[in-house]
N, C-alpha and C positions, 0 to 999 in steps of 0.2 A: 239276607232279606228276612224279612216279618214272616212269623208262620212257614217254616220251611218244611215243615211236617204235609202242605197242602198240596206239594211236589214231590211226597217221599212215599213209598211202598215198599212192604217187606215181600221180600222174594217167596213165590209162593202163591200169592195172587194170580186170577184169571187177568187173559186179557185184557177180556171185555171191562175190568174194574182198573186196567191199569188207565184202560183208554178212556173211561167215563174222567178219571182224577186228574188226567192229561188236559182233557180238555174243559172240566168247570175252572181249574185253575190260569187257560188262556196262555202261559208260559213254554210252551213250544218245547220243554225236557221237564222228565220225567226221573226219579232218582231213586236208583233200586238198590236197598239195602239188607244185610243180613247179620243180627246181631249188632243193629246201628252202623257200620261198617256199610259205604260204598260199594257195591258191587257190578254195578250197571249204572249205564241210564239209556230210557229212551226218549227219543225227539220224533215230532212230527213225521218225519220223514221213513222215520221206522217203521211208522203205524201203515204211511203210504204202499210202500214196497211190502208188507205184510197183508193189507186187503189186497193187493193184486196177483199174489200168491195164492192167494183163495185161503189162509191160511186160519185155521179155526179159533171164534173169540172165547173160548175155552179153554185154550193151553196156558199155559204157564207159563209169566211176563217173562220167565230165564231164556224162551225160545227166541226173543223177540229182540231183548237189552243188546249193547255191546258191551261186553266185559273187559274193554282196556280203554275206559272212556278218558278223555283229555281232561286234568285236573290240573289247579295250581294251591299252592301252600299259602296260607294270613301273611298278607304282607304283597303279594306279588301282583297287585292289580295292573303297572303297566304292564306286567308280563301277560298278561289275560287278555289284556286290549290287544296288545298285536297277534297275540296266536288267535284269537277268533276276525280279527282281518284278513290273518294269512291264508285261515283253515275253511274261511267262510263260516264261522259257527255262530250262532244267537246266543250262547250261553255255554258257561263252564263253571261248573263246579269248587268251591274251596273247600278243601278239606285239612285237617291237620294233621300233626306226626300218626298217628292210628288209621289214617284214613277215613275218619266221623263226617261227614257233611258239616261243615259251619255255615254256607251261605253259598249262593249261586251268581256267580255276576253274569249281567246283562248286556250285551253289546249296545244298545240304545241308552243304555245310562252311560256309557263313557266316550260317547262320540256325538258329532253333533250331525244334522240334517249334511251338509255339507261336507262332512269326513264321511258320512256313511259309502261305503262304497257297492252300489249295485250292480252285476252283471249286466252289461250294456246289450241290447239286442234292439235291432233297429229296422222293427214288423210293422208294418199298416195294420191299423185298427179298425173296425166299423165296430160303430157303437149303433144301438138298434135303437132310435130316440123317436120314434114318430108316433105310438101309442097312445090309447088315450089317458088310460092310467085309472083306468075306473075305480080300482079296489082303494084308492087316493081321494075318492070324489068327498066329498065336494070343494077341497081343495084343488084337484086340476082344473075343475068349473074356471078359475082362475089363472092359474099360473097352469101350463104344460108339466111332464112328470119330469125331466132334463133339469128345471128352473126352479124346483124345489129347495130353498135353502135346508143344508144339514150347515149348522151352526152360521158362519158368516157367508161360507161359499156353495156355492150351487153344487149339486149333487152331478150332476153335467162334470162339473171341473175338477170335484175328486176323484172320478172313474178317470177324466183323460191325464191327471196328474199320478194316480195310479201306474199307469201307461209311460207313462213320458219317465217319472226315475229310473225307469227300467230301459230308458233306451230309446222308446217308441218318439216319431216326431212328427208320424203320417198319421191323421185320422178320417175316416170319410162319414161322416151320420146321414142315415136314413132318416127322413124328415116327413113327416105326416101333419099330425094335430099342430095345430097352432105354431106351425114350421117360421112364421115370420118373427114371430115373438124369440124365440131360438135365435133364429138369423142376427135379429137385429142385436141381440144379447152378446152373445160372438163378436159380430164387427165391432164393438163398441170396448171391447176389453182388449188389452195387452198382450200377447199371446208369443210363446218361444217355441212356438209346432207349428204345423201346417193345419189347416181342415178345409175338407169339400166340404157340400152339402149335396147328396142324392135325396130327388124328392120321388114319393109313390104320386101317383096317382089317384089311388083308393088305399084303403087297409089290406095289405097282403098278408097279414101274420106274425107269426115271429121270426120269420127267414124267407119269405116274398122277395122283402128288399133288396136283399144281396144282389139279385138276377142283374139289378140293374147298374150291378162295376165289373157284369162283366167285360174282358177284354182291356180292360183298368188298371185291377190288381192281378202282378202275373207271378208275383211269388207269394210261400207261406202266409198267412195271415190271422191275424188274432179279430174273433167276434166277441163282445161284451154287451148287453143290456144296458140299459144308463141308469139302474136302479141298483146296481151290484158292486161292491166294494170286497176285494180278497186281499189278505195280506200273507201273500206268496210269494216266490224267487219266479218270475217270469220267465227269465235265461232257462231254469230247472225244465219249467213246464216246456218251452217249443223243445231243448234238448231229446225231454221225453218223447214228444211227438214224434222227431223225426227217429231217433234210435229206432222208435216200433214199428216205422212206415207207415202212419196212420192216416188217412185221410181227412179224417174228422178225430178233433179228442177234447173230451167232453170232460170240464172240472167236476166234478163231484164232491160234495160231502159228508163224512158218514157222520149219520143219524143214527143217535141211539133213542129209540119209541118205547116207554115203558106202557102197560096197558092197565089201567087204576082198576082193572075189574078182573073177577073170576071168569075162563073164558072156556066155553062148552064146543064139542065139537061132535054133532050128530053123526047119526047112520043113518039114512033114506026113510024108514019108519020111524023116524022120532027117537030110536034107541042111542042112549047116550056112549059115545064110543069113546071122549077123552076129557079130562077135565086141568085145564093150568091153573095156577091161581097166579095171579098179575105177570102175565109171560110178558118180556122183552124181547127185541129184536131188535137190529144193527141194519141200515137201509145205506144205499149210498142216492144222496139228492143231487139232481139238477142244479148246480147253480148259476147258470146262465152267463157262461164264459167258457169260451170254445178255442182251439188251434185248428185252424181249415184249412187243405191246400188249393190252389183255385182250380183243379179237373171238379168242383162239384160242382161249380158255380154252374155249370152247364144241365145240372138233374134240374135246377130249381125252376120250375115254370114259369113263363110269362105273363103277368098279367090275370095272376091269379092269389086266390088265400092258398100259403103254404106254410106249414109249421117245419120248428124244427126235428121235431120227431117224426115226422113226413121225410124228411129229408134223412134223417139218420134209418130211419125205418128201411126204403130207397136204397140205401148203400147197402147195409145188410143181405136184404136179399138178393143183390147184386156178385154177395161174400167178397165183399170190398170193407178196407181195414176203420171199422172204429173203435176206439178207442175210451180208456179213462184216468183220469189225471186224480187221484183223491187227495181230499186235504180235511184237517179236523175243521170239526163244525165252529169253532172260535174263530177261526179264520175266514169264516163265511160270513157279511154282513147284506141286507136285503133290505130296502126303504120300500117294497110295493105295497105294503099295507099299514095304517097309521100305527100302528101299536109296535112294529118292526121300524116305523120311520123317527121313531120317538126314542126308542133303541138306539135307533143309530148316531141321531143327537146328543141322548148323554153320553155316550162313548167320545164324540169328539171333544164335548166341553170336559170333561176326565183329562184328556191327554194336555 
């Protein structure tokens, strides 16, 4: 690949710099080297099991890397394409007789839609579509947030295709705003899934809706926003869910917050007790993709506004299992506000 230096790190690095160079470059591995010499790498999935560890972004990438990463030699691309089908892997590494990096091949360059093979898991979905989409206005004035074209197709039909390679055939939407336009939108297209449609009554929030499948859906179930786009192993996530026993498990992203300013931190009289100059911080964000199992459907009230942080809040101090699912912020795509939905556009006209 072009620029393989924008994947490469010398051993010795913080985390925190291995995980910022992970994720501007969107490439899912990381390639840790010493004396130009391969020594590692890491993938997404490192960084995952590493924030759940509580494990600090200060150590050094060597804690974090695998050091007998799977490599192939110039020359061996079908050999590459089958061991990342067998291994499940996004990428491997070519290196030559010295072990130097020459180039990383990509399972998406040598397979097509068709060959790609996904972990099948076959979850009911509710997608949370009844909103009115304000932070969208004056384009939902319009069109509902579901019916948003991102490039040709509805942002509605990325999230349930999303869904669907993975397995998924069930989806139920919660229906609010402009629920007939949806409807009629739906009926009218081709479709290789099933869907209900749950309608509210009024605006319940971001988890109101749910109340009403219950007795519906009586196994595990995946909850998604219709404005969120991840590109994640699904099988991965409900796997994780149930290994933890979680009741709720919440995707998250981690975010790294740089602060463009010098930042003061008083004492009670005004006396200055600390001073950073542009401190950073590692967040992990909401992004609005859950694995539920149906005992909550039962916290969620009737006929009323409930969030989901109500609901998660709810468990908690009940000390009932939730949970979190992290994934780099590349993987995280979000159309609820135009400058993120413009984002999300060029990205699919790119691919």
């Amino acid at each position: 690949m072009d620029d393989l230096e924008k994947i490469c790190v010398e051993e010795g690095v913080s985390i925190s710099e291995g995980i910022k160079k992970l994720d501007r470059s969107g490439k899912k591995i990381l390639l840790v080297t010493k004396n130009q010499k391969l020594t590692g790498i890491i993938t997404d999935g490192d960084v995952r099991r590493w924030v759940l560890r509580k494990g600090s972004f200060e150590e050094n990438v060597n804690k974090l890397m695998h050091d007998r990463p799977q490599v192939v030699k110039k020359g061996e691309l079908d050999q590459a394409k089958r061991m990342m089908l067998d291994l499940r892997l996004e990428a491997i590494p070519v290196v030559d007789e010295n072990n130097i990096p020459l180039d990383v091949v990509f399972l998406r360059d040598l397979v097509t839609s068709g060959q790609r093979r996904y972990e099948q898991v076959d979850v009911p979905v509710i997608i949370m579509a009844g909103g009115r989409g304000t932070r969208l206005y004056p384009y939902t004035n319009i069109l509902p947030k579901p019916l948003m074209p991102i490039g040709s197709v509805t942002i509605l039909e990325r999230v349930i295709d999303s869904f669907q390679k993975n397995g998924c055939r069930q989806f139920w939407l919660i229906l609010n705003y402009k629920k007939n336009l949806i409807k009629a939108y739906l009926d009218e297209t081709q479709k290789t899934y099933q869907v209900q449609y749950v309608e509210e009554k009024d605006f319940w929030g971001t988890c109101g809706g749910i109340r009403l499948v219950q007795g519906k859906i009586k196994d595990t179930f995946f909850v998604s926003n219709c404005d969120v786009l991840l590109d994640i192993d699904y099988a991965d996530l409900l796997r994780h869910h149930q290994m933890n026993q979680n009741e709720i498990t919440v995707v998250t992203s981690l975010k790294h917050i740089q602060i463009p300013y010098g930042v003061i931190e008083l004492e009670k009289g005004g006396e200055i007790r600390n001073l950073s100059e542009k401190p950073s911080f590692n967040y992990n964000m909401n992004t609005g993709i859950y694995v539920m199992e149906p005992s909550v459907i039962d916290d969620i009230p009737s006929n009323q506004i409930f969030h989901m942080t109500d609901l998660m809040n709810r468990l908690l101090e009940k000390k009932r299992k939730v949970g979190a699912y992290p994934i780099m912020e590349k993987c995280w795509q979000d159309m609820g506000e135009p400058g993120e939905m413009r984002k999300m556009i060029d990205h699919f006209q790119e691919i």
